[in-house]
N, C-alpha and C positions, 0 to 999 in steps of 0.2 A: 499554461499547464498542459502537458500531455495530455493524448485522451486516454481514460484507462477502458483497455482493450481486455481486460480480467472477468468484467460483468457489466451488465450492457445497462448499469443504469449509473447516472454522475456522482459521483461522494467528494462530500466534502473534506477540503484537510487545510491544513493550518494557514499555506497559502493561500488558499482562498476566500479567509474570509470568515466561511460557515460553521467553522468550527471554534468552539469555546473548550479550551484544555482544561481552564479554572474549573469551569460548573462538571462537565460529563466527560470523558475523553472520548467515550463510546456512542456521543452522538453523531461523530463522519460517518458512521458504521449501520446497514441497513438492519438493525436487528431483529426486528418484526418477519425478516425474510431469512432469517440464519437458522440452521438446526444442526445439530449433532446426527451423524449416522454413522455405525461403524468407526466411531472413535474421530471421524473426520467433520470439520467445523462447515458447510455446507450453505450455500447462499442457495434456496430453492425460490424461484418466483413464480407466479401465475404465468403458463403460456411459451416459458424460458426453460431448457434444460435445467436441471440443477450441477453445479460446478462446484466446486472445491474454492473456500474461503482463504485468503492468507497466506498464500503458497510458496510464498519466498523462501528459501532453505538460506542457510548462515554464508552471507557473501564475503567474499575473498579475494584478492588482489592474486592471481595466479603467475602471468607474466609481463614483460614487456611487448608493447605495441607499435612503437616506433614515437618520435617526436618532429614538432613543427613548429620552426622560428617562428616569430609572429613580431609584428612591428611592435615597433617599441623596447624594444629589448627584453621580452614576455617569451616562454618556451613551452608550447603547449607538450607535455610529456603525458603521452598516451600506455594506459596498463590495463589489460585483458582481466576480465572480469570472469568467476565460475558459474554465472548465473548469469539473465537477466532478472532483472525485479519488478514488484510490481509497483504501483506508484505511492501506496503507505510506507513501502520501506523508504524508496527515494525519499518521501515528505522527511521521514524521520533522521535521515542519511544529512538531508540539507539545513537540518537543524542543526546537526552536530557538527559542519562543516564551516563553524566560526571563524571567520579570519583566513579560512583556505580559498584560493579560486578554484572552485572543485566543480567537475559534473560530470553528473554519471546519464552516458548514451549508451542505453541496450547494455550490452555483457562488457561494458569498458568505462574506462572511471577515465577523464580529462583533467590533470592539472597543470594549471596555468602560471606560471612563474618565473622570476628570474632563475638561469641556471644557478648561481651562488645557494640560492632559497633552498632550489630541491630536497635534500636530505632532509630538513628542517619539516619542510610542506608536506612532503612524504609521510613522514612519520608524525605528523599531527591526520592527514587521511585516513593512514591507516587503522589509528586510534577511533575517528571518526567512524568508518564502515564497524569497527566492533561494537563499539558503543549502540549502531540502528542496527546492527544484530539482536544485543541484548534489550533493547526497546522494544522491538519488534515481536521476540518469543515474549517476551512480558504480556503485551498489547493482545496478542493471540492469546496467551494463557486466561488473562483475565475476561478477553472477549467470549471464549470458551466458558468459564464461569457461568460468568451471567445469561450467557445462551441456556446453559443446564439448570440455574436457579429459575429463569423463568419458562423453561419444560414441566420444569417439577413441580411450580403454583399451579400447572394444568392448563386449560384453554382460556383465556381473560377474554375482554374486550376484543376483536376483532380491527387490526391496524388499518390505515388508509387503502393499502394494498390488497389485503383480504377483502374489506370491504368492496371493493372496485371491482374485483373478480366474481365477487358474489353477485353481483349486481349486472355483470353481463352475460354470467351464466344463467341469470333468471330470465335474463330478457330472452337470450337464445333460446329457452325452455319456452317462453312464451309464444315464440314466435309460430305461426301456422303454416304449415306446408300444403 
């Protein structure tokens, strides 16, 4: 797994394990640490700037990059991507990339195949990237949601992360100079 360099704490996703799609899908997702401001979805944490959640814009295959024989009679065919992503899109990208040799490095999507394949493989990716487009605003959307329903019940319980801030902010209060 990449590190995700988006927010400087680890989330789980499908790959790894942590994440259960059946029960919650929104439990990869720090929510305890997310707010709405200004209409934008906002991961705020103790001690951490606050950043911008979800930022992926709708990716696209823009051009060609060049390709590379590869043993076996395999042709890695390289295409220029309009974004980088972040690594929920990727997570959702590599779901949808059933049956393709696909991966997406930085702003460039790699597919791995025979030359005959391409058209074929092509066009089952590109289907692929629209498809974790449309998962991805959903994923947002609904994350958004539930960030605002739980604004709107008010302040509850206090999460692990509140709690831990609270708790060194007491001590630091405590402290005698």
């Amino acid at each position: 797994m990449k590190p995700n360099l988006t927010y400087p704490v680890p989330a789980a996703t499908p790959a790894s394990g942590n994440m259960s799609n059946e029960r919650d899908p929104m439990r990869a997702h720090p929510l305890a640490e997310l707010v709405i401001r200004d209409g934008l979805l906002i991961h705020a944490m103790p001690a951490y700037p606050a950043i911008e959640y979800l930022t992926t814009p709708p990716i696209e295959i823009m051009g060609k990059n060049g390709l590379v024989e590869l043993p076996g009679g395999e042709v890695a065919f390289l295409f220029r991507l309009n974004h980088f992503s972040d690594s929920t899109w990727e997570d959702l990208c590599s779901a949808e990339l059933k049956g393709v040799k696909a991966e997406i490095q930085g702003a460039q999507l790699e597919l791995r195949c025979a030359a005959a394949d391409l058209g074929r493989n092509y066009t089952a990716a590109k289907a692929a990237l629209e498809r974790a487009n449309r998962g991805y605003a959903k994923l947002r959307a609904d994350l958004c949601e539930r960030v605002a329903q739980r604004a709107a019940q008010g302040p509850g319980v206090p999460g692990p992360a509140e709690q831990r801030a609270q708790k060194l902010r007491d001590q630091f209060e405590k402290l005698e100079l």
